[in-house]
N, C-alpha and C positions, 0 to 999 in steps of 0.2 A: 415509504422505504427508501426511494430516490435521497429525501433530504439527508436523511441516516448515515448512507453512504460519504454523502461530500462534506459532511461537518465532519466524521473520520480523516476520510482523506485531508482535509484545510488543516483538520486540527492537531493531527497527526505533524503534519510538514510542518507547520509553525513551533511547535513544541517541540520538535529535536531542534529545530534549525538554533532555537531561542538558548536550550543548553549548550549548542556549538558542535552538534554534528553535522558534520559535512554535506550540502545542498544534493548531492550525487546520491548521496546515503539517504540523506532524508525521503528524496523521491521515493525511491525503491520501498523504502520503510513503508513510507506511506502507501503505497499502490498497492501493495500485499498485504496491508490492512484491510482497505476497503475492498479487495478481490473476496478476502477471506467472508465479506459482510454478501456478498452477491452471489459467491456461487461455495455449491458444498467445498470442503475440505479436499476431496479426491479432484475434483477439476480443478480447482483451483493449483493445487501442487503442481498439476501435471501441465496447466499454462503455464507457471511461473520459472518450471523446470525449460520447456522448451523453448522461452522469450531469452532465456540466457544460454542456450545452448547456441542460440543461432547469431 
């Protein structure tokens, strides 16, 4: 499951970065990719909501 995650995550951030969205953006894209791979849907929102609130 591990590997799943971070070929998401790598492939993710290469693949926007390669069509030209911005490295800041990319991150984020990516990280809430492989969040969505790792944990249900309801946790996941509720990290991703509080990691930008703060």
């Amino acid at each position: 499951m591990d590997s799943y995650i971070a070929i998401t995550l790598f492939g993710c951030f290469f693949v926007l970065v390669f069509i030209g969205v911005p490295i800041s953006f990319s991150i984020g894209i990516a990280t809430v990719a492989s969040m969505l791979l790792m944990f249900p849907w309801d946790i996941a929102a509720i990290t991703v909501s509080q990691r930008l609130a703060n």
